[in-house]
Each structure stands twice: as structure tokens, then as C-alpha cells.
N, C-alpha and C positions, 0 to 999 in steps of 0.2 A: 414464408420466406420471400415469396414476389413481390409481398406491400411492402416489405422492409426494404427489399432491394431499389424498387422506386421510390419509398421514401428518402433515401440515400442517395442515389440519384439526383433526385426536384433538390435535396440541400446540397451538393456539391456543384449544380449548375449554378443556383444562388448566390454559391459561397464564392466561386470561381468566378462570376460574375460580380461580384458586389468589390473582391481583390482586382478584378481587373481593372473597373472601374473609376476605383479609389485610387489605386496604386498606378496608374497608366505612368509612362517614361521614369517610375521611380528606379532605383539599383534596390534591389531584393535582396542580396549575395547573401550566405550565410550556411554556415553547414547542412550536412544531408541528413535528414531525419528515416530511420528503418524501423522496422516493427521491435526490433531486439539491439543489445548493444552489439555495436562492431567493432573490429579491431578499427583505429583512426589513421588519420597520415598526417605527419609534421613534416614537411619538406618531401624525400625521398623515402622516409621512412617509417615503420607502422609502430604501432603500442600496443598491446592489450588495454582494452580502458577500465578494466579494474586493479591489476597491478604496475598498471604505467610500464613496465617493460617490452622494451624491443623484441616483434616478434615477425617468423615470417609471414607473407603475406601471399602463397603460392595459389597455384591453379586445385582447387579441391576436387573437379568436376571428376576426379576417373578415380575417386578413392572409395572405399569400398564402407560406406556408412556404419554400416555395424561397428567398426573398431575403433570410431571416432571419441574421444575420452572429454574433449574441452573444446567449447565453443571457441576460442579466441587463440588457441595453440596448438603448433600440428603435431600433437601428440596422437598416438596409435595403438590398440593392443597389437601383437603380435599376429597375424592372420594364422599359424598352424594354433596357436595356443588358442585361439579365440574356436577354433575348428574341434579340435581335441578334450581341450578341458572344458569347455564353456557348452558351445552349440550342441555338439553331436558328442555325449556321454555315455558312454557305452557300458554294461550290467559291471566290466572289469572294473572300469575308472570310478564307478560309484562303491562296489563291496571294496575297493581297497580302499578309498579314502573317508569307511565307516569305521569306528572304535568302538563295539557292543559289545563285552565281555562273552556277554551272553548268547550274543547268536554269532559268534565270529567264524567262531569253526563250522557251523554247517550252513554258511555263506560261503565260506571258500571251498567247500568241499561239493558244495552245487555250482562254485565257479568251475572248479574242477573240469566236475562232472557235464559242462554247458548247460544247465540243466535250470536256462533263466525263468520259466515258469514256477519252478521253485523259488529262487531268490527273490518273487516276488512275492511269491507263499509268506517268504519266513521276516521280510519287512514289515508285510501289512500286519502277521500278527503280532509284531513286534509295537510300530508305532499306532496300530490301532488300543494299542492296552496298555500304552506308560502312562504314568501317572502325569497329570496335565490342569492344572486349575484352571487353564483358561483365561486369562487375564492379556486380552488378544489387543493391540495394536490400534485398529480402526474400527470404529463404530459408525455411528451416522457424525456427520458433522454438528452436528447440537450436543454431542456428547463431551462435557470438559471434566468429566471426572476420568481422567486418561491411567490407563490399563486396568480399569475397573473388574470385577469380575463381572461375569453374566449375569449373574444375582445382582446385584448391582443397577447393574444397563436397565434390567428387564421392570423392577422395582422404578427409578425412575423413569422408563415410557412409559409404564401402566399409569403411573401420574400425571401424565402429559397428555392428554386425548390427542391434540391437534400434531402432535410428536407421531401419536402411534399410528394417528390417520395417516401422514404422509410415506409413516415407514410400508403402511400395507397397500397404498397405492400404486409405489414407485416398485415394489416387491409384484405385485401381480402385472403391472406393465409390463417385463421388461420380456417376458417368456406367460403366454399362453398355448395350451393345446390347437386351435383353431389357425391361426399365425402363425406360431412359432415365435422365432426373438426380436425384440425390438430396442433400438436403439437411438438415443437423440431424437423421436418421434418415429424412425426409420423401419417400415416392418419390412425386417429381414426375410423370414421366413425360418423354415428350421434347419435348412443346409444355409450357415452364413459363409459369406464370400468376406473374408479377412481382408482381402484387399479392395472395397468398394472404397468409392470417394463420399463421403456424408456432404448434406448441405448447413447441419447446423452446427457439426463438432468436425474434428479431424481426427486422422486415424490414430496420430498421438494420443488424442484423447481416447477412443475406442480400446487401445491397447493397454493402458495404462489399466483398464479392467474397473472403472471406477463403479459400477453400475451393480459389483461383487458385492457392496460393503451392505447395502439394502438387502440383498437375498440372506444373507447372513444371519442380519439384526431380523428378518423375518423370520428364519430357522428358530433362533433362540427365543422368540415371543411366540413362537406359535408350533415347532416342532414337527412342522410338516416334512416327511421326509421325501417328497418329491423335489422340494429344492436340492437334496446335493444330487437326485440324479440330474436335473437339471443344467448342474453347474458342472457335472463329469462328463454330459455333450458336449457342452459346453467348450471347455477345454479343451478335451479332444479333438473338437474340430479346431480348433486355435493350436493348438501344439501342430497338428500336421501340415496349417498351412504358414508357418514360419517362413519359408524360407520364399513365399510369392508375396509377401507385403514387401511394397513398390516406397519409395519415400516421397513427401509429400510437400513439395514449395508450400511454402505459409505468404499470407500478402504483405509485400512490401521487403522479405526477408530474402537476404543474398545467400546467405548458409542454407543446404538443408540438414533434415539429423533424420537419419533412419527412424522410423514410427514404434521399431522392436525393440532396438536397442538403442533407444533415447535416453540420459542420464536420469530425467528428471520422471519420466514416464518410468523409466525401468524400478525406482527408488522405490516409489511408490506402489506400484505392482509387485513389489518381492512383497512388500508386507502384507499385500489383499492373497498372493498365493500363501504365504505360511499360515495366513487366519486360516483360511477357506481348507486349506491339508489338516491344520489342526481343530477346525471342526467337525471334520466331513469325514476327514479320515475309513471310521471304521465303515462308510455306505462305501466309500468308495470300490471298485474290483482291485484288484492286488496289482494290476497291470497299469491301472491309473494312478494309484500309490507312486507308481517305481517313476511313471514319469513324474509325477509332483516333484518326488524328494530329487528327480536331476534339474529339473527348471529350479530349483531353492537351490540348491550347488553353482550350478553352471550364473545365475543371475550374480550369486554372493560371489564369483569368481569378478566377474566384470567389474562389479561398483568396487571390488578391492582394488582390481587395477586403474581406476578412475579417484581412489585416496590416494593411492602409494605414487602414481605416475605423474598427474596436473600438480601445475604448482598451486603453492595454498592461496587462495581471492577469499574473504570476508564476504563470502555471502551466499546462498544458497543452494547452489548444486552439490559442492562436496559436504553440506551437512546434511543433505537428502541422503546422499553414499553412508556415510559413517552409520549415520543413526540405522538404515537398513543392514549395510553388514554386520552391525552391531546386532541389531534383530536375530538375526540366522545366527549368530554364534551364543543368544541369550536360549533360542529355543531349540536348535539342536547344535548340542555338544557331542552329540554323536559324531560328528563333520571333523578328521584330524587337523583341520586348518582353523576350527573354531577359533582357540587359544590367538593363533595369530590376528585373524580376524578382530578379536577382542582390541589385544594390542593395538592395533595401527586406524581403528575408530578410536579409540581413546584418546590419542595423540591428538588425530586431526579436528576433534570434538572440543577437546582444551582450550585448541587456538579458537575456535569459533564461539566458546562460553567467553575469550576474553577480547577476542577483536570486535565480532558483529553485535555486540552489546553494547551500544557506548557509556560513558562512564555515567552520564546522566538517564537512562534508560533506553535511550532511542535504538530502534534498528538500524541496523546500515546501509539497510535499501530503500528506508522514507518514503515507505508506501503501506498502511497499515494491514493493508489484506496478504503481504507477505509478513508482514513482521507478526501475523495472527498465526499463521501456520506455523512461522517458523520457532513461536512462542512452544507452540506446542509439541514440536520436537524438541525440542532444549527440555521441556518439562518431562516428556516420556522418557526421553532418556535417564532424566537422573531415574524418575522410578522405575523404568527399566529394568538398571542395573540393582538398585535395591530388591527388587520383589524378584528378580530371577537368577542373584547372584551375591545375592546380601551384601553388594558391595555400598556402601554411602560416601565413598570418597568425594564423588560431584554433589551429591547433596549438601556433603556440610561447606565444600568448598566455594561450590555457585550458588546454592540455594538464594543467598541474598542479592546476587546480579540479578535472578531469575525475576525476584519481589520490585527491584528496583524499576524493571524492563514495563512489570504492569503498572508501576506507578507513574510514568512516563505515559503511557496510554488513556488512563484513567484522566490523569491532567492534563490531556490533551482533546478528549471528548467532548462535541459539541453539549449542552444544557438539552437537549431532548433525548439523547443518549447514543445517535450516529456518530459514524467519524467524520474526518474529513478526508475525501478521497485522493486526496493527492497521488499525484505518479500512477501507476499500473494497479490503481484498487478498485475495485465496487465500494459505494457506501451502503453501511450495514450497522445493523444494532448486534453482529457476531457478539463483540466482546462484554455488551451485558453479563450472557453467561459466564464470560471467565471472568467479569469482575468478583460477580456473586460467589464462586467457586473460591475465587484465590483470596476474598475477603475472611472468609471462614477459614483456609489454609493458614494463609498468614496473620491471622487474627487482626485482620485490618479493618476495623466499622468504617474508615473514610473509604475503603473500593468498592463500598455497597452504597453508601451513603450516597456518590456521586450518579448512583444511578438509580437510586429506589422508589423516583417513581414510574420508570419502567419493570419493577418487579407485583405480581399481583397479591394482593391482602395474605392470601393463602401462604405465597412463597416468604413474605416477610412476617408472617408468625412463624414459621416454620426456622426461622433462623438460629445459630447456635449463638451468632451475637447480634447487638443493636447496631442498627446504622448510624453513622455519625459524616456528615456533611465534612470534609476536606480543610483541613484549617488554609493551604494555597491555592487561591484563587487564578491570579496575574503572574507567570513567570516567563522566564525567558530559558533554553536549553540551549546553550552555550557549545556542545557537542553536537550535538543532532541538527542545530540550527533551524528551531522553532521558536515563535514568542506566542502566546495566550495570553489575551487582555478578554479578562471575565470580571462582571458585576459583582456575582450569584453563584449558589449552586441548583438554584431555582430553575426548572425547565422552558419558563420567560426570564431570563436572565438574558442583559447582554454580553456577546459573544465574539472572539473574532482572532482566529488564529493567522499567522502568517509564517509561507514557507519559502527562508531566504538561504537555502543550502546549495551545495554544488551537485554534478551530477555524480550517480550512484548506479547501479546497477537496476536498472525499469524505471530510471527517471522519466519525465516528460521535460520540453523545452520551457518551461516558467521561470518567472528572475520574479522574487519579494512578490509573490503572490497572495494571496487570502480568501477566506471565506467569513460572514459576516450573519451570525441569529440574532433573535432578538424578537421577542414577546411571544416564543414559543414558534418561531417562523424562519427557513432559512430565506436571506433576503440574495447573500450574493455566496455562490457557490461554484466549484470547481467542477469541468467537466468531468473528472473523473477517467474510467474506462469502458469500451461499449458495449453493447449487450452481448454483442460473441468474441468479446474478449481479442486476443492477436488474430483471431480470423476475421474481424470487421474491418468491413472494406473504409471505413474512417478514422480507423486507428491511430494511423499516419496523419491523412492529411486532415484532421482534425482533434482527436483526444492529445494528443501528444504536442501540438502545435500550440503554440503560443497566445495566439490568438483565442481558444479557448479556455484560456485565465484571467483569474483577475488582476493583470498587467499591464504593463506597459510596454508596449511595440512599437519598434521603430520602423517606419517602412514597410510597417507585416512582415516584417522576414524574421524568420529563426538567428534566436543568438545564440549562441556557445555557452554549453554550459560545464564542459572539464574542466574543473580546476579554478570554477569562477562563483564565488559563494557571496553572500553580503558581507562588505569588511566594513572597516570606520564606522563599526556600528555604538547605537549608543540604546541604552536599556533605561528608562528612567519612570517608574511605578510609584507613583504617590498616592496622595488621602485621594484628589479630587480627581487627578487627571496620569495618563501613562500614555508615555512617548518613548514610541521604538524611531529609530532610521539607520538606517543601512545605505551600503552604494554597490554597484557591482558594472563587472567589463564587461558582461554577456555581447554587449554591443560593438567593442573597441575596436577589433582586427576587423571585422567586415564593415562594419556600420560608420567609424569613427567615432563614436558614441559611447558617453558614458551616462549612467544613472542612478541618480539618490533620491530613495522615497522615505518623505516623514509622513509617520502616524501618529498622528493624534487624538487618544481617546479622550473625550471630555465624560464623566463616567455618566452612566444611566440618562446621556443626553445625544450624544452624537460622537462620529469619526472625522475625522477631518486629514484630508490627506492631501501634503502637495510633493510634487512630483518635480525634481529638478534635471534637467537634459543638460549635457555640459557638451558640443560640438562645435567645430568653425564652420561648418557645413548648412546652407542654406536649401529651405526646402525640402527639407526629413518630416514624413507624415509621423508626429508622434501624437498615439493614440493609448486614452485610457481607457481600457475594456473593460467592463463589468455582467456578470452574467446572473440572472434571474430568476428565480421560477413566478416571479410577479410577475403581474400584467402590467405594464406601462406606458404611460401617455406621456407625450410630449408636453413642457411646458415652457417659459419663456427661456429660463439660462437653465434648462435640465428635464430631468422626465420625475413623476409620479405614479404608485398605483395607484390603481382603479380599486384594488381592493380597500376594503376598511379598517385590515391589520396588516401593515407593508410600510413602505418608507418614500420619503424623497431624496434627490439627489441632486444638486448644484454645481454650478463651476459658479468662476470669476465673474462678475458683473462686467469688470473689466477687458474680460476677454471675449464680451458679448458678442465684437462683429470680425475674431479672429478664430474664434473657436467654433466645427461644425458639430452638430448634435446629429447620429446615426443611431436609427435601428434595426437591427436584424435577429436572424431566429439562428442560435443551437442548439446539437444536441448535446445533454446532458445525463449524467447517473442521478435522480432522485431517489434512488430504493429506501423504504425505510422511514422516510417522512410520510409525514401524517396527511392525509387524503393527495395522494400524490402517487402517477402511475408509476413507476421504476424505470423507464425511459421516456424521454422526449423532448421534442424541441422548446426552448425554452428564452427568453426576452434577452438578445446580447445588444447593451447600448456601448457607444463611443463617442466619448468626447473628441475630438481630432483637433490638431494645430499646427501648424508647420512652424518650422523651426529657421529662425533668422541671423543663426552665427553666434546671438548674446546669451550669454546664460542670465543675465539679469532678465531679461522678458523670457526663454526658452524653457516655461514654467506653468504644469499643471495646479491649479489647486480647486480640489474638491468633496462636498461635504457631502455626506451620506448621515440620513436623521430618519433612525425609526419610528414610527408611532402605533399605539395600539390602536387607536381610533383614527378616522382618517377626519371625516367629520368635527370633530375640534381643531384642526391645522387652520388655521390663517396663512393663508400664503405672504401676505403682506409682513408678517412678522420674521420671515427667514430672509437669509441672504449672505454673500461671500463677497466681499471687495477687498483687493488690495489697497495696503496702509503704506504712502510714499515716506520712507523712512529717513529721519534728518541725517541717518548716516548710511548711505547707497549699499555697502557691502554685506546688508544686514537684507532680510525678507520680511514683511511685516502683511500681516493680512487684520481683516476686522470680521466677526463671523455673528450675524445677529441672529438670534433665535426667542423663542416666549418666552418673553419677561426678564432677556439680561442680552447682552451683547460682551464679546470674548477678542479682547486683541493675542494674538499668537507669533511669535516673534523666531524668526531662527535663524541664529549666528554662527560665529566660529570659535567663541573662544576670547575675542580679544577686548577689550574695555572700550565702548560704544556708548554713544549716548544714540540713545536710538528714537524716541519721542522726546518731549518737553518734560514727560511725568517718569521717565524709566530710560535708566541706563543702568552699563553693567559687562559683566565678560561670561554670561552665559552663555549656554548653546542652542536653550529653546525658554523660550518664556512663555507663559500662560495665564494672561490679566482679565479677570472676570468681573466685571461692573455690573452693578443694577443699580436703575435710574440716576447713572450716572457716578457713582459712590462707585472705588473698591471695594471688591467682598473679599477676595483671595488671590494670589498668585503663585503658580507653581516654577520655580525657576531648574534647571537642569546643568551640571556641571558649573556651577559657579562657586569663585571663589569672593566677587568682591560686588555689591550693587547700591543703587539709588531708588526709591520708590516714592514719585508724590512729594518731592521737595525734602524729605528726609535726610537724615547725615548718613554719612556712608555706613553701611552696614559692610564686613566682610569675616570669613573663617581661613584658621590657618591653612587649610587644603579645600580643594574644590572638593562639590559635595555636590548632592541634589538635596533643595529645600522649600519649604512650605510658608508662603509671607500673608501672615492675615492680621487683617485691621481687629 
């Protein structure tokens, strides 16, 4: 924890110095960036920033955490109910609100009688002996055959050694004889102190119990029955010190949330308490029983007041609520509030199968490592309800959003089988598994297809169907606001998503960002999130900042990202070549600044990207950021790696003695990629330029060209110069590469004659010559053009079209 710390450190003295530096007398202004969202301020007044509503914005500092329902609205439980029904449950408050035909009367007649030694007597024999298949909630996280039974679970780890190794590793860590418990690396000892401050988790995390799910899946492979005594100290000592867990500022975060009765922590932990009661159950004493089944009452009390109370937000705290209250009323209907229970998930689970979904699959929070969890509640639930309550109404109703959701993902994954980390994610090969799972559910051969060759010989004979490669390669998500420009579905396939949305719920501050593979290599990638997650002390002034994208920055200061998305965008995916551009304000209100970036894939050859700044404003450091895991050398208009599968990268010829070339180090999420450690600093270059008031010069343009060899590049054969275009209003560049050179044109729309050989009323043109001869050109939204002295060619409506000799 101390190397990390000084590593963290040596990069923010760097990074603060490298911003000082750069940036000296510039204006920065720009919104305040926190570890979580906050409520915002327009003038005098606040918003919620996920339902845009007016809300208050009072002093929280003297309120009692525990009752707290919603981050962003001063919603409240009740403090006597939260006291009564909830925290302190009393033998009355639990035998009345059980329904057991069968042991009713000699519960209330040992209520009667006070005779609570009894009423525990007559629970455990009770819930130790119903009939129960077991078909529990949380497994290990590798598990995507969700509510599997045991048989099941245990059948696939015994096929997975490196599964079963980690499950019996993490299983004997966590509690030995000699030690006692341990935690986050943390040896507790065997009397644990509930309220210590850890250095590598937080007490949320500690409470939330996550460390259960391993002893579990140990029980059930190996049937050792020291674990549930284990888990009944366990508890024990955590049930009695409730009420001395202190809350716990998180870095950079203005709210606190009690670490007990935290939404997101609590959700989660009613489902690791009702596995662990209905596994454990019969080891348990009858005394530990009666406390279980009131912590599963008293919890489903709370997240019911957290559905019923907060208003409804698309996105994941109240679908943690629903799907857990739902939980407690699928496995004990014993509970007379089950039924309700039932109901009022149902409802608020609807809107979340039809909100947080969007229509083209995407999550609503544009960050794959929530939209992976929260895949998987939307799926437990449907089967949930099937396998504990024969209901299938959300199966036949959602089942197809559900399908739609992974195929969004699927076509959204890198060609070696990562994601892209965007917003609050780690990158991870997770969703292999559930491509493999849900390709066999929904009989899909393309969600296996797109990833099999991350599945091993064994798992693809094993299959029920054949894999079949993806018939869409290149698309754009109109909803979710992502475009994918892919070659292949080859794992050296080139690659290159970009994410040009507004903010969401764990956004970061990026405007038309990307990530960029190619010959099996990630060449430019997102910083992702850091290895401790919202307790990294770089969270803020790094992962979430701007400058850790692949963007463009004004001034280094953060833009605004509510409500400010890529508009005027244009989609255009042809034989040869695919052209995204977009614009957005993230700049406007602080900056003066506005920004349009065109992509240009020229396919299986190069990117080419120019970047237009539209300000009256003179002397704005506008800087194109690129981030690496290459090693990189400087060269004359750009850098190169060292390595001999990597890429180069250019600007303007033109902007040779305007433009400065910077390098520096971040940090970055590699998890997942191939010989690469899971964090580290990593090659961030910067083209910089200041800006001079004209939008005809206030103009990045630059090329990014992979190669698998480095050793065959001729440098003399590449290059980027601007083409002085015979009609000013237009952008002309010329981009030579082996063995052809590319003129690239991009307009507005109106009838131009823009060279001697090409006119027209496109948006973007694409003229590709070798040794001097037209091959092809790909024109974009036109309706009417000239090619090479030609007669006019035009169509009744604008179109995007392909012109070859």
C-alpha cells in the first residue's frame, strides 16, 4: 500500500507540474469534478443529475445515516420505524409477522408464555427442514448460469481447476485457526472490530459481506462443516456491533452513507444473508437462526422503503432494492409482507426492464462493468421469478430486451475479447462468459462466434451449437451513443470504438473519446478506473478527468458533460472507408469553445482524424491526448513505437512550427490484455496548439497507422499535409501512405468545387489515387457531384455513395 501510495504521489507531482507548466496564466474554469454524482447548481438552484429535478440542497451533516434512502433527495425512513421494525426486532414483531400454518400456534403460545428459547426451538426446526432446492442467488463471480442449483455450480468448478483453485484459496484466507479473520489482506484476529478503517477496502465494502460468497461455494464443493461455524462467529460478532460502525468519508465525496445501512451495500448483503441462512441454516444454534430471519425482515423492510419512497432514476440503486426485496419475498413467503413485497419490485423492476435498457441494447450508465452486473440482475430476476414462483410474465415480456442488451455488448467488444473501459469500469474479459452462456440460451452462434477464440478446444467441442462470426461488423448505436468501426472479427482485426454520449450516472468527464486495436494490440486506450476503485486517491484528479482520454482539451480544464452529447452527427460506413463526426458544447459556457471531431477510417489501413475548435478566443491550449500502452519515440511531426507490432502517429506538416509534441506518463486499467500487468503508467502524448480566433487554421489533424511490423515502415512514405482548397469554406487535407496517397475533403453540404478534379455538395469525400490514377472515392451525404472532368452525376435525395473508375 506504501509503493502505491508513493507511486501516486511521484505521478501527481508530475502531473500537477507538467498542468502547471503547460497551462501557466491560462483560465481553467470548469465544473467540479467528485468521486460520485452530485446534486448540480444552475444559478440558485439544485437538480438531481439523474432526474433533472429541483431538489433540496440542505445541511446533511446532523442526520442520522442509517435512514438515509437516496443519494441526491432528502428522503428519510422514519427514525421510530427504522428503530422498531427494522434495527431492533423483537421475538413479538417477528412471530407476528410469520404465516406458518403449521407452527403458528405454538409460536404464539411460547409468545405467550415469553418463552423466547422456545420460539427459537420451533423456527430452526422449522426452517431447518422445508423443502429448499437451493437454487441461491450468488455464486463466485465466474458463475453466469444464475440461480443454478448446487449440482450444477459444483459440476462446473470441478471442470474448471483454475476456478476451483481460486475458490479454495480465497475460502481458506479469509478465517484460519492461528489468525483468525482476515480481510482485504487485513489479519483481523478472531474478536473482529466492525468498526476499523481498512487501507485497501472500505467499511462499505466490509459490510456488504462480500467475502461470504467464497465460504459458501467452499461449503458446497467441499462440505466442510467448520465453515458455517465459522460464518455463525461470524455474524455474531457483526450483529452485536451494529450499532458502533462509524461512517466513513470516501476521497473526494461531499455526501457520506452510513457503511450498515448503505443502499447499495445493504442490497447486496440481504442476498449473501438469505444464501448463507439457507445453506447453513440446520448448523446453525436456534439462537442464530432467530437472529438471521430478523436481519432478512428488518433489511427487506428498509430497501422496501428505498422502492416505495425515492423517486424512480434509470439506473442502479433501486434495481439493487427491487431484485433483493424480491429475493426475500421469492424464498420466504413465510414473511406476511412477502406478497407486498412482491408487488412493489414488480412495478419498480418494469420500469427498469424498460428505461435502463435502451432500445438499441445499451445500459444507461455507459460503463460496461455496471451494465455486466446489472445484466445480471435483470436476468436472475426473470428466472427468479420462474423457478420460485412459476411466474414467466418478465420472461416472455423482456426476455428479448434482455437478448438485445448482450448483443449491444457483444458488438461492442474489442477483437481480443476485452471491453472498453469507459466511465467507472475495470477492463475484463467478464463478459466472455456470458457471451458463451447466453449464445447457447438464446441460440445465438454470432455471441460465441465473436469471441471463440478466447474459449478453449475443450469448451468449443463442448458446445450445444456452432460458432458463427457476427454478420455486423461497423455500426453506430443511436441510443446509447457509441459508433464501432471494425475490419474483422479476427482478434488482429482493426478496431476502434468511440464514446460520444452525455453524462449518466459514473460517467467521467470525456467528450467523443475512443479506444483504438489493431493486430491483436491495444494501441490507444481509455484510462478506465483505478485499482481501488472510488477509494483511489486518483480517481478524481485523474481517471475521471479529461485529460486521461482520448480527447480533446481545452485549456486542460474539465467540460460539462449534463446534457451535452455529440449532435450534428453524421454516420457514414462504406465498402472502403467509414466516417463518423459529431460536435458537442462540453466547452461553451466555461471555455467559449466549441468542438467537432471527424473520423476517418480508411479500412485495414489507417484513422485519420481532424479535430475542428470553433472560438473567438485567442491563446486556448488545444490539446489532442492520446494514451498508450506503447512505448513511444519522438519523431519529426509525431511519435513511433519502439516496439515491432505498434503504430505511428502524425499531425499536419503544416502545423510543423505551430504545433508542440508532449510526452508524459499515466495511469491506466490494462487488465486482461495479453502480457500486460493490470495497472500502470503508461505513454500519454499531446499534440498542443493554440488557438488564434479562426476556425479555418484552429484545426487539429491527425493520422494514427498501425502496423504489424515496424521494420517494413518507410517513414519517408507517410505523411499529413493540408490541401489549400479552391473554395476556402471547405477542409482539404492530402494523407500519403505505401503505395497510394488519399485526398479527404470535408464540407457542409453545399455545391463547391473544391479541387480542379472534384466538386460537389458532400460532407466528406474520400479520393484514393495510386501512382496518380483514381482507384475509388467514397462520398458522404451527397446529392449531386463532378469527378475528373466528368458530366455531372446526381441522385434524387442525398445518399452516401461509392464512385469507382
Amino acid at each position: 500500500m506504501q509503493k502505491r501510495i508513493l507511486e501516486i504521489f511521484l505521478f501527481l507531482v508530475v502531473f500537477i507540474g507538467l498542468n502547471e507548466l503547460a497551462t501557466a496564466q491560462k483560465d481553467q474554469s470548469g465544473p467540479t469534478v467528485t468521486a460520485q454524482s452530485n446534486v448540480y447548481q444552475i444559478g440558485n438552484k439544485w437538480y438531481c443529475p439523474l432526474c433533472r429535478k429541483e431538489v433540496p440542497n440542505a445541511d446533511r451533516s446532523d442526520w442520522d445515516l442509517r435512514l438515509q434512502l437516496s443519494e441526491w433527495h432528502d428522503v428519510l425512513i422514519e427514525k421510530d420505524y427504522f428503530n422498531k421494525k427494522i434495527r431492533y426486532i423483537s421475538d413479538e414483531e417477528l412471530v407476528n409477522n410469520l404465516d406458518i400454518p403449521s407452527i403458528n400456534s405454538g409460536l404464539k403460545e411460547a409468545l405467550n408464555a415469553k418463552n423466547y428459547d422456545q420460539i427459537s426451538k420451533i423456527l430452526y426446526d422449522y426452517f431447518s427442514n422445508r423443502r429448499d432446492d437451493l437454487r441461491i442467488s450468488l455464486y463466485d463471480h465466474q458463475n453466469k448460469k444464475f440461480f443454478c442449483t448446487p449440482d450444477i455450480f459444483i459440476e462446473d468448478v470441478k471442470n474448471d481447476t483454475a476456478r476451483y483453485n481460486r475458490i479454495m484459496r480465497a475460502a481458506n484466507t479469509f478465517y484460519s485457526p492461528d489468525h483468525g479473520y482476515v480481510i482485504a489482506g487485513e489479519i483481523l484476529g478472531k474478536k473482529v472490530d466492525f468498526n476499523r478503517k481498512y487501507e485497501r477496502t472500505s467499511k462499505h465494502g466490509v459490510h456488504g459481506l462480500g467475502y461470504w460468497d467464497d465460504e459458501i461455494n467452499y461449503f458446497l464443493l467441499k462440505k466442510d462443516t467448520l465453515i458455517p461455524e465459522i460464518i455463525e462467529d461470524f455474524f455474531n460478532q457483526w450483529f452485536d456491533q451494529l450499532d458502533s460502525v462509524k461512517d466513513q468519508k470516501m476521497f473526494n465525496q461531499p455526501v457520506a452513507y452510513d457503511p450498515v445501512w448503505y443502499e447499495l451495500g445493504l442490497a447486496v448483503r440481504q442476498q449473501r444473508v438469505i444464501d448463507a441462512y439457507r445453506v447453513f441454516a440446520k448448523y446453525f444454534s436456534p439462537e442464530t437462526g432467530k437472529r438471521f430471519l430478523k436481519i432478512i425482515l428488518g433489511n427487506a423492510r428498509w430497501l422496501e422503503q428505498c422502492v416505495t419512497k425515492t423517486p424512480f432514476h434509470p439506473y442502479n440503486w433501486q434495481t439493487h432494492s427491487a431484485m433483493s426485496v424480491s429475493y426475500t419475498s421469492c424464498t420466504f413467503p413465510e414473511f406476511k409482507e412477502s406478497a407486498y413485497w412482491d408487488k412493489i419490485s414488480k412495478a419498480n423492476m418494469r420500469l427498469h426492464f424498460e428505461k435502463d435498457i435502451f432500445d438499441d441494447g445499451g445500459y444507461v450508465e455507459r460503463t460496461p462493468g455496471y451494465a455486466e452486473y446489472m445484466f445480471s440482475v435483470y436476468y436472475r430476476y426473470i428466472l427468479m421469478l420462474k423457478y420460485f414462483k412459476n411466474d414467466n410474465e418478465f420472461m416472455d415480456k423482456y426476455l428479448k430486451r434482455i437478448e438485445k442488451c448482450i448483443e449491444f455488448f457483444v458488438l461492442t467488444n474489442a477483437p481480443t475479447g476485452v471491453s472498453a473501459p469507459f466511465n467507472d469500469a475495470h477492463r475484463n474479459k467478464n463478459m466472455v462468459k456470458i457471451f458463451k452462456e447466453m449464445g447457447e440460451f438464446f441460440n445465438r452462434p454470432d455471441f460465441i462466434g465473436a469471441i471463440q477464440y478466447n474459449l478453449s478446444p475443450d469448451v468449443l467441442a463442448s458446445l450445444k451449437i456452432k460458432p458463427r462470426t457476427p454478420d455486423i461488423k461497423s455500426i453506430d448505436f443511436p441510443n446509447s451513443k457509441f459508433v464501432v468501426m471494425r475490419e474483422s472479427w479476427d482478434p488482429k482485426s482493426y478496431f476502434m470504438i468511440t464514446n460520444y454520449g452525455e453524462f449518466q450516472n459514473h460517467s467521467h468527464y470525456d467528450h467523443i473519446a475512443f479506444e483504438i486495436f489493431a493486430n491483436g494490440k491495444a494501441l490507444a486506450v481509455d484510462a478506465g478506473i483505478g485499482k481501488l476503485g472510488y477509494m483511489d486517491p486518483l480517481h478524481v484528479p485523474w481517471f475521471k478527468h479529461p485529460s486521461a482520454h482520448n480527447m480533446i482539451t481545452i485549456n486542460q480544464a474539465i467540460p460539462e458533460k449534463m446534457d451535452k452529447f455529440g449532435y450534428d452527427k453524421i454516420w457514414s460506413p462504406l465498402k472502403h472507408t467509414e466516417y463518423f463526426a459529431a460536435t458537442h458544447d462540453g466547452y461553451l459556457r466555461y471555455q467559449k469553445t466549441k468542438h467537432r471531431r471527424h473520423i476517418i477510417y480508411s479500412k485495414n489501413s489507417y484513422w485519420f482524424i481532424v479535430d475542428e475548435i470553433f472560438t473567438n478566443e485567442k491563446g486556448k491550449e488545444i490539446d489532442f491526448n492520446l494514451h498508450t500502452p506503447c512505448d513511444m519515440k519522438e519523431i519529426s511531426n509525431g511519435f513511433i513505437s519502439n516496439q515491432e507490432n505498434g503504430f505511428l502517429i502524425l499531425s499536419d506538416e503544416g502545423d510543423a512550427s505551430s504545433v508542440k509534441k508532449i510526452k508524459s506518463k499515466g495511469w491506466a486499467d490494462l487488465g486482461d490484455l495479453d502480457n500486460e500487468a493490470a495497472y500502470r503508467e503508461i505513454d500519454w502524448l499531446i499534440f498542443r496548439k493554440e488557438s488564434n480566433g479562426k476556425s479555418e487554421s484552429d484545426k487539429l489533424a491527425t493520422l494514427i497507422l498501425p502496423f504489424e511490423t515496424k521494420s517494413k515502415i518507410n517513414m519517408s512514405d507517410y505523411s499529413v499535409e493540408k490541401i489549400v482548397m479552391n473554395d476556402k469554406s471547405a477542409t482539404g487535407y492530402r494523407v500519403k501512405s505505401s503505395g497510394k496517397e488519399d485526398v479527404i475533403i470535408i464540407s457542409d453540404g453545399k455545391y463547391r468545387k473544391f479541387m480542379d478534379s472534384i466538386e460537389g455538395d458532400f460532407k466528406f469525400g474520400f479520393f484514393s489515387y495510386k501512382e496518380g490514377i483514381l482507384v475509388y472515392s467514397n462520398l458522404s451525404n451527397v446529392k449531386k457531384y463532378k469527378i475528373n472532368g466528368d458530366s455531372n452525376k446526381g441522385f434524387p435525395k442525398r445518399r452516401d455513395f461509392e464512385y469507382q473508375k
